[in-house]
C-alpha positions as CSV (number, residue, x, y, z in Angstrom):
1,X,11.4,21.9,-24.8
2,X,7.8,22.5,-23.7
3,X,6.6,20.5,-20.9
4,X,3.1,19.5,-21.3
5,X,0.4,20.4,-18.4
6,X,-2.0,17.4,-18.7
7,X,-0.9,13.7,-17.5
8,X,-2.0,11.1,-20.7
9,X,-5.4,8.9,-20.3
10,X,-4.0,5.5,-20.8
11,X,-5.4,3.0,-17.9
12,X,-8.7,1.1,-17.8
13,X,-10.1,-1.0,-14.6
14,X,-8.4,-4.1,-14.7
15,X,-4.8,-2.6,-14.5
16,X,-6.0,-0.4,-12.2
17,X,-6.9,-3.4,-9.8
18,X,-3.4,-5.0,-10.2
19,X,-1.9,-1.7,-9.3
20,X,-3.6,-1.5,-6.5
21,X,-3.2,-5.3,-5.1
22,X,0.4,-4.9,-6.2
23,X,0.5,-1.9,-3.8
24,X,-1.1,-2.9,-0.7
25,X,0.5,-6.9,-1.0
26,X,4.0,-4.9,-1.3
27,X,6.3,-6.1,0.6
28,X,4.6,-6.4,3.5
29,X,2.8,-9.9,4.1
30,X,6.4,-11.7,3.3
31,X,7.3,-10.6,6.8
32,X,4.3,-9.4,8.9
33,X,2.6,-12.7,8.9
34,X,5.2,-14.0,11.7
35,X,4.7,-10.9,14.0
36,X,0.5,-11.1,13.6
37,X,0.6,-14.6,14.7
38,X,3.3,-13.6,17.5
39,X,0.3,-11.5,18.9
40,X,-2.6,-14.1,17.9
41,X,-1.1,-17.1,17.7
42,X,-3.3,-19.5,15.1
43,X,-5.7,-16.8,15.2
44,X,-4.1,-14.8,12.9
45,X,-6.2,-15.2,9.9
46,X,-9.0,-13.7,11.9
47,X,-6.7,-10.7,12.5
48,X,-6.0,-10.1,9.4
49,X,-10.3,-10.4,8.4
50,X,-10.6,-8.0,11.4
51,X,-7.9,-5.5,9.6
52,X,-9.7,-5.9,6.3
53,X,-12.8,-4.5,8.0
54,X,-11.7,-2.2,9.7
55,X,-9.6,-0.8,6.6
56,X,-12.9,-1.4,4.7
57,X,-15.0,2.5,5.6
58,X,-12.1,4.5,4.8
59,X,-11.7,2.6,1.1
60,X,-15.9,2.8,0.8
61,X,-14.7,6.6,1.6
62,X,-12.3,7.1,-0.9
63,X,-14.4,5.3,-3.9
64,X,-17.0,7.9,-3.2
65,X,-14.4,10.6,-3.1
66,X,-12.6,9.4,-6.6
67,X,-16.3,9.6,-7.9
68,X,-16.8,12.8,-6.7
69,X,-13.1,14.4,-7.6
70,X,-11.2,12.7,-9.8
71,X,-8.0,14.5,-9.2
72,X,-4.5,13.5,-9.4
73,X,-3.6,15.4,-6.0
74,X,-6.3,13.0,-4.8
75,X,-6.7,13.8,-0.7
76,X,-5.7,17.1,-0.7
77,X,-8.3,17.9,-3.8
78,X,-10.8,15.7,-1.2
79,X,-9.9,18.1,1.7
80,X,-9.7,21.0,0.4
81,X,-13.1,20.4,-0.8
82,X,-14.8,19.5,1.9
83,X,-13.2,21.4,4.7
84,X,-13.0,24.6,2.5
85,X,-9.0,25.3,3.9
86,X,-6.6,25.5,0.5
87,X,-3.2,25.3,3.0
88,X,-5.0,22.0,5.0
89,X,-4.9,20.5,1.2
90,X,-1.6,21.2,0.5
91,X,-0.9,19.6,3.8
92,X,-2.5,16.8,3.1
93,X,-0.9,16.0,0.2
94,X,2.2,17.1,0.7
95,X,2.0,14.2,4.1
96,X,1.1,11.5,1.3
97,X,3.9,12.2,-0.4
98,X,6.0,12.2,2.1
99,X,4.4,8.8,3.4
100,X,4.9,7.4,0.1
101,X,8.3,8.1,0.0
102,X,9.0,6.8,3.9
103,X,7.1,4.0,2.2
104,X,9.2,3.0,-0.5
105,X,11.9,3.8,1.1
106,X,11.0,0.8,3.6
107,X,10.0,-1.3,0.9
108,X,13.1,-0.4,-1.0
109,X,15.4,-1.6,2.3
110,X,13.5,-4.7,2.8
111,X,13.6,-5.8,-0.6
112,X,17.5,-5.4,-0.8
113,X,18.2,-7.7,2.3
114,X,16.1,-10.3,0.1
115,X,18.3,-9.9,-2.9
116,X,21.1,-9.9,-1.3
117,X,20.3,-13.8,0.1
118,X,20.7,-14.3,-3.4
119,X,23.8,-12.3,-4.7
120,X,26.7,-11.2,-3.2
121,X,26.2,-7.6,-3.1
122,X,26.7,-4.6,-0.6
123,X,22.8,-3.7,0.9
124,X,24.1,-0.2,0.0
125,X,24.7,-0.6,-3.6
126,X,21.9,-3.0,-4.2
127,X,19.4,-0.4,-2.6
128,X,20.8,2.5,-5.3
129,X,20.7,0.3,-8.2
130,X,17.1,-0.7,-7.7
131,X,16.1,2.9,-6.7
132,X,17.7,4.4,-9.8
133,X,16.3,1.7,-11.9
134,X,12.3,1.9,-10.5
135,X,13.0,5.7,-10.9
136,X,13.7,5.3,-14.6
137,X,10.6,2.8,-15.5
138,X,8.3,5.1,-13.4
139,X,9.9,8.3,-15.7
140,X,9.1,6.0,-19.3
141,X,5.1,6.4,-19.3
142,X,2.4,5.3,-16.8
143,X,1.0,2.5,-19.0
144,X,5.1,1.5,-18.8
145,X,5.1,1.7,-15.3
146,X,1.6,0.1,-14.5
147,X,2.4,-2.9,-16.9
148,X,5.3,-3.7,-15.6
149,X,3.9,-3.5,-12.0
150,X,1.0,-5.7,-13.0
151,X,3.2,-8.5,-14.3
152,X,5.4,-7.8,-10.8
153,X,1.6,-8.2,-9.3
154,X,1.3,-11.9,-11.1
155,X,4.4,-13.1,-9.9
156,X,3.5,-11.7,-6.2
157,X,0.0,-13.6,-6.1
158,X,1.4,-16.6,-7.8
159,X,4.1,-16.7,-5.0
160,X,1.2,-16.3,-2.9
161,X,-0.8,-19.2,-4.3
162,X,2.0,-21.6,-3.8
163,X,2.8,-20.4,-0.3
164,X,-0.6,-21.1,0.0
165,X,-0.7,-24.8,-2.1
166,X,2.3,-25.5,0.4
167,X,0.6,-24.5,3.5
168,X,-1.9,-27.0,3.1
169,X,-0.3,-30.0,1.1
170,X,1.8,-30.3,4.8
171,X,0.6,-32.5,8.2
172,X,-0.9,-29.6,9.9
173,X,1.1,-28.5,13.0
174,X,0.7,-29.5,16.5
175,X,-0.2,-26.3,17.7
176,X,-3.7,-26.9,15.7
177,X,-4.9,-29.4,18.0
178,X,-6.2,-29.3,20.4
179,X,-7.5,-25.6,19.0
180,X,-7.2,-23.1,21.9
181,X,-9.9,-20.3,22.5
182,X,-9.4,-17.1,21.0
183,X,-7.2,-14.3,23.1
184,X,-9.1,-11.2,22.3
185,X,-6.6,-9.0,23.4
186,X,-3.7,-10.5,21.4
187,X,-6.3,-11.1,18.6
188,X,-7.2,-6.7,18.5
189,X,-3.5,-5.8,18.5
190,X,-2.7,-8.0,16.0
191,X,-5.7,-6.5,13.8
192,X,-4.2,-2.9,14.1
193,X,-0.3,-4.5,13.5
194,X,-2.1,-6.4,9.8
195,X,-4.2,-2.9,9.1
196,X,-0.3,-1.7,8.0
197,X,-1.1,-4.6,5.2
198,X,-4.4,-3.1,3.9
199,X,-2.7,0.5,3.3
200,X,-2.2,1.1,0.1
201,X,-6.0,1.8,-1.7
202,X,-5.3,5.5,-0.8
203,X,-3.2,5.7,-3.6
204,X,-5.1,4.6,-6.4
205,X,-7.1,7.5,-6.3
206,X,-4.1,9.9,-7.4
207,X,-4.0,8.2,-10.5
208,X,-7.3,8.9,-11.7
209,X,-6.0,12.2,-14.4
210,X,-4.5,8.8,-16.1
211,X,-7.3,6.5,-16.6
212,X,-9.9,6.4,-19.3
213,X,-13.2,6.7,-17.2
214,X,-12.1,7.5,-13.1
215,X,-15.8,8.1,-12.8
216,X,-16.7,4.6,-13.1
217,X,-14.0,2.7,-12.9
218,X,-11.8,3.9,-9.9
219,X,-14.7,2.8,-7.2
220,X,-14.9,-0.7,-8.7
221,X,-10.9,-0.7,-8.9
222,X,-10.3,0.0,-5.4
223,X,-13.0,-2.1,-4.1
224,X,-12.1,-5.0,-6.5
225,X,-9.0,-4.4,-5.1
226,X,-9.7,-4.9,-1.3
227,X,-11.5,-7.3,-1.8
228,X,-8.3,-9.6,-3.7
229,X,-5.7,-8.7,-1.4
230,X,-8.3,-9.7,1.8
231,X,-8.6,-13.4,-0.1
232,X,-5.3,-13.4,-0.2
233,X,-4.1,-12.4,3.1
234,X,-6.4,-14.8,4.2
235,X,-5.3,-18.0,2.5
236,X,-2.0,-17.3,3.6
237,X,-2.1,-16.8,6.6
238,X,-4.2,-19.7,7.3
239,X,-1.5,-21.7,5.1
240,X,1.5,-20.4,7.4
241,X,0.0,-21.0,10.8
242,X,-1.2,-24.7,9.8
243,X,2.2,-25.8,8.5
244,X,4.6,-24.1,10.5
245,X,4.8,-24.1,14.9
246,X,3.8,-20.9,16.2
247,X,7.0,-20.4,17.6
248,X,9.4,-20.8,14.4
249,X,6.7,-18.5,12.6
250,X,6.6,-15.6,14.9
251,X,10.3,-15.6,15.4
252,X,11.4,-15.3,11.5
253,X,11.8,-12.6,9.6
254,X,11.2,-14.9,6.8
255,X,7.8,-16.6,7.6
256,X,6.5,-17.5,4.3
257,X,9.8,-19.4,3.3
258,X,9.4,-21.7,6.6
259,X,5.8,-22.5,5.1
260,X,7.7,-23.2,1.3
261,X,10.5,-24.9,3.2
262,X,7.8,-27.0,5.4
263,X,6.8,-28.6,2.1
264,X,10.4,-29.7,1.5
265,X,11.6,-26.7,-1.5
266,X,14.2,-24.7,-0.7
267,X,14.3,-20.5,0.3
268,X,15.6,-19.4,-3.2
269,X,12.4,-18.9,-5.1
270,X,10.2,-17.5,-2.1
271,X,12.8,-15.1,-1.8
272,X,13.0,-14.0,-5.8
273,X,9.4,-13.5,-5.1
274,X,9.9,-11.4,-2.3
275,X,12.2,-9.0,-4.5
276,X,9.5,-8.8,-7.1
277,X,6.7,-7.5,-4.4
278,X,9.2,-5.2,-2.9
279,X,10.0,-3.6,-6.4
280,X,6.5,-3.4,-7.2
281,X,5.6,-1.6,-3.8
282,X,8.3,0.8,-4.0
283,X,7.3,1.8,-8.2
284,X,3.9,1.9,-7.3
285,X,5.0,4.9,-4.1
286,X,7.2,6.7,-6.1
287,X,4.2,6.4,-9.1
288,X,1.9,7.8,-6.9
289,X,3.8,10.1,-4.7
290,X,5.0,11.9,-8.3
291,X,1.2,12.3,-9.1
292,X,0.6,14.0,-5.9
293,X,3.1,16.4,-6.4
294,X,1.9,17.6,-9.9
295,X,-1.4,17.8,-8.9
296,X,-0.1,19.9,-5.6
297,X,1.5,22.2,-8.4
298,X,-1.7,22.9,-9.8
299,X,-3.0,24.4,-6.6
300,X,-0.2,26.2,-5.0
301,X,2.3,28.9,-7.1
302,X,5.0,27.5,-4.5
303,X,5.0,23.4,-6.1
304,X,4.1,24.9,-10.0
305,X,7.3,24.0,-11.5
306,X,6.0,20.4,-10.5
307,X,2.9,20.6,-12.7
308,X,4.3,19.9,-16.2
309,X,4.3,16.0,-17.9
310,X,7.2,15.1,-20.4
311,X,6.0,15.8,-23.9
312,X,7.1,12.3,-25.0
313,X,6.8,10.5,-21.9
314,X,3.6,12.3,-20.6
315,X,5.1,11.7,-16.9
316,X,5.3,14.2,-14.2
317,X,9.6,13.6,-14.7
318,X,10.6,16.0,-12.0
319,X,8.2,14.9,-9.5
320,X,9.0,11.2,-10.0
321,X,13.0,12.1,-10.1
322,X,12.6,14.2,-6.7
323,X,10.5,11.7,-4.6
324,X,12.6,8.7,-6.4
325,X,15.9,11.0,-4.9
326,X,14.3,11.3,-1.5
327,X,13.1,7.8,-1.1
328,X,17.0,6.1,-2.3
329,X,18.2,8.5,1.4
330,X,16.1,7.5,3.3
331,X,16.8,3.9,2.4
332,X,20.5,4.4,2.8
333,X,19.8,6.2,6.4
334,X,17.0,4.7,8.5
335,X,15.6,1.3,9.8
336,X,12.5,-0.1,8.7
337,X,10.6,-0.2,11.9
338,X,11.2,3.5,12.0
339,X,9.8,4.1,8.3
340,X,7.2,1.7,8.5
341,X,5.9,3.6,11.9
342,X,6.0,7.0,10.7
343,X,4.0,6.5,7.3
344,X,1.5,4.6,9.4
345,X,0.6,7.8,11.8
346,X,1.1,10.0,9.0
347,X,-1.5,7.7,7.2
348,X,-4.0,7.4,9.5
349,X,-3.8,11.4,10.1
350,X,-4.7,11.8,6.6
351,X,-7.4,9.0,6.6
352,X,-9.0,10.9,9.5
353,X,-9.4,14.1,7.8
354,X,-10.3,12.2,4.6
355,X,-13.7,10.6,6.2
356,X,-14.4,14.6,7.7
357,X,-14.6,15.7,4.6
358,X,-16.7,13.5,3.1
359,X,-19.1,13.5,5.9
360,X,-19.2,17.6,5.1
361,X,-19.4,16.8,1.3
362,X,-22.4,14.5,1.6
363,X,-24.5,16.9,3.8
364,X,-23.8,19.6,0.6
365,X,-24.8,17.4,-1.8
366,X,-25.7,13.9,-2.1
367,X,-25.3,13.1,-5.6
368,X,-22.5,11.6,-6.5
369,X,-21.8,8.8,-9.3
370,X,-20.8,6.2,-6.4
371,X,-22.3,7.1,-3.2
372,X,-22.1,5.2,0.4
373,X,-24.4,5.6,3.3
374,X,-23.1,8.5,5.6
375,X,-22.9,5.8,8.3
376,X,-19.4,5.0,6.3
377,X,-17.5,8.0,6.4
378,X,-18.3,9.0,10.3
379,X,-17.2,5.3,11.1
380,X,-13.9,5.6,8.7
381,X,-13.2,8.6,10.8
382,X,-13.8,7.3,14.3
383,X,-11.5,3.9,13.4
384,X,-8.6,6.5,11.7
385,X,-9.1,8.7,14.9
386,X,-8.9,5.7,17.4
387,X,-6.4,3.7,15.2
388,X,-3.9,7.1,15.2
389,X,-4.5,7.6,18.9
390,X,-3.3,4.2,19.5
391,X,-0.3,4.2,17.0
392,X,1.1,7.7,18.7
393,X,1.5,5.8,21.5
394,X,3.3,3.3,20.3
395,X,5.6,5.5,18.8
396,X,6.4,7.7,21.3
């Protein structure tokens, strides 16, 4: 049967937005509120506003950018447009899929140990059936797979609102008073640990071939986006570090069930919730990384079998069933400090060369639909550059 080279049109703004909160709430603020504090201690809501700005250039960068190019291979369309190199594109986004996969594959890991708190199942076996069964719904049809992440995306921020609703319907904690000055140092590596929390607006922009207007309404999407999840991250981590001491919180894996258990519920539901963010992070990777790859086949004869949608399904299948494959072994094989830390340098890399090439774009031409003050891009690029500098680092 003929496969179909053009992805279906089916998304407007507002799912759009809850794809993209879905994707950057993940998984990730169920556990990295305890090690932010561990670095700030009550001062970790102003980490996390500290990471939102610094995360906010590069997504001003990208809404330009989705304006501009409205591509489904998203930053390697963005470099290879503005620093005129075809293989750096390919390069690009051949890195974003692989960071989505290392991604999900995280996500994937981390969700199981949740579920498995609340069945009696092998990690192993939880972490293929959930793989195999994200890999189908992502396979069924984009408005399929977008629906179902947006309702994953209620139940996250409605977890989140009660985390929140519990945080303050507690005595607050000792630790609150008297309140100690600020420890700048802890306060700044704390920032670049919650910036991990912020990553995900990069890929809403390789899913602009499927919605109705990407001209208009991808800029407001990510944006509206950003701007959600910072509200968020906010009100919760206030919440945590007012009901729970500073030195339960930064030692549990499982902060935000201390805050649920403070107000006197039990672990079960926090955790149900965590299961739901972690499936939604790891659909909305393999969503995205599958786009890249089809929109990498339009540009290089090597990845061209990739380029073809399902003639029912109007999904790139073999794209989706190829990153899906890679992200279940990579869940089976490595630890999530190790897959969290490579997907943020590869990132950041990416990010960098992102912000270059709209700096080279906007001296070409300055129209654009959505346009940003250069000042944007040449700071996006000098916090990527600084940011990856500091993260090699701490890797090596």
């Amino acid at each position: 049967m003929r496969n179909e080279t053009h992805l279906k049109r089916r998304l407007g703004p507002v799912l759009m937005i809850g794809y993209g909160v879905g994707v950057m709430v993940g998984a990730g603020i169920y556990v990295l509120v305890g090690a932010v504090a561990a670095q700030s201690g009550i001062w970790a809501p102003l980490a996390f506003a500290l990471a939102g700005l610094i995360a906010t250039p590069s997504a001003l960068s990208y809404a330009e950018l989705s304006s501009r190019i409205p591509e489904a291979a998203g930053e390697a369309a963005y470099v290879e447009a503005g620093l005129d190199s075809r293989a750096l594109g390919v390069l690009v986004g051949l890195a974003i899929v692989a960071a989505g996969t290392i991604s999900a594959a995280a996500v994937l890991r981390g969700g199981a140990g949740y579920l498995t708190l609340l069945l009696p199942l092998p990690n192993e076996v939880v972490m293929v059936v959930l793989g195999l069964a994200l890999i189908g719904v992502a396979c069924l049809g984009v408005l399929e797979s977008v629906g179902f992440a947006a309702v994953l995306t209620l139940i996250e921020v409605c977890g989140l609102a009660l985390v929140i609703w519990a945080g303050f319907s507690v005595a607050p904690s000792p630790d609150l008073t008297p309140l100690p000055a600020p420890y700048w140092p802890g306060i700044a590596m704390a920032a670049s640990l919650a910036f991990f929390a912020f990553i995900g607006f990069e890929d809403m922009v390789n899913m602009s071939e499927e919605m109705r207007d990407p001209t208009r309404d991808m800029p407001r999407a990510i944006l509206g986006a950003l701007a959600i999840t910072t509200v968020l991250y906010l009100g919760v981590s206030w919440a945590a570090v007012r009901a729970v001491p500073l030195a339960e919180l930064s030692a549990s894996e499982q902060p935000l069930a201390l805050v649920w258990q403070a107000a006197g519920h039990g672990p079960q539901l926090l955790a149900a919730i965590a299961v739901a963010a972690a499936l939604n992070g790891v659909l909305a990777q393999v969503v995205m990384a599958a786009r890249v790859l089809y929109g990498l086949g339009r540009r290089t004869p090597a990845l061209s079998v990739f380029h073809a949608a399902h003639p029912r399904f109007g999904t790139p299948v073999l794209a989706t069933v190829l990153s899906g494959a890679g992200m279940i072994a990579l869940a089976l094989s490595a630890p999530i400090e190790q897959l969290a830390g490579a997907s943020a340098i590869v990132l950041l890399g990416v990010f960098l060369l992102v912000n270059l090439a709209l700096i080279v774009l906007k001296r070409r031409s300055a129209f654009a639909p959505f346009r940003v003050p250069m000042a944007v891009p040449v700071l996006g690029a000098s916090v990527a550059g600084a940011a990856l500098i500091a993260a090699l680092g701490g890797f090596a």
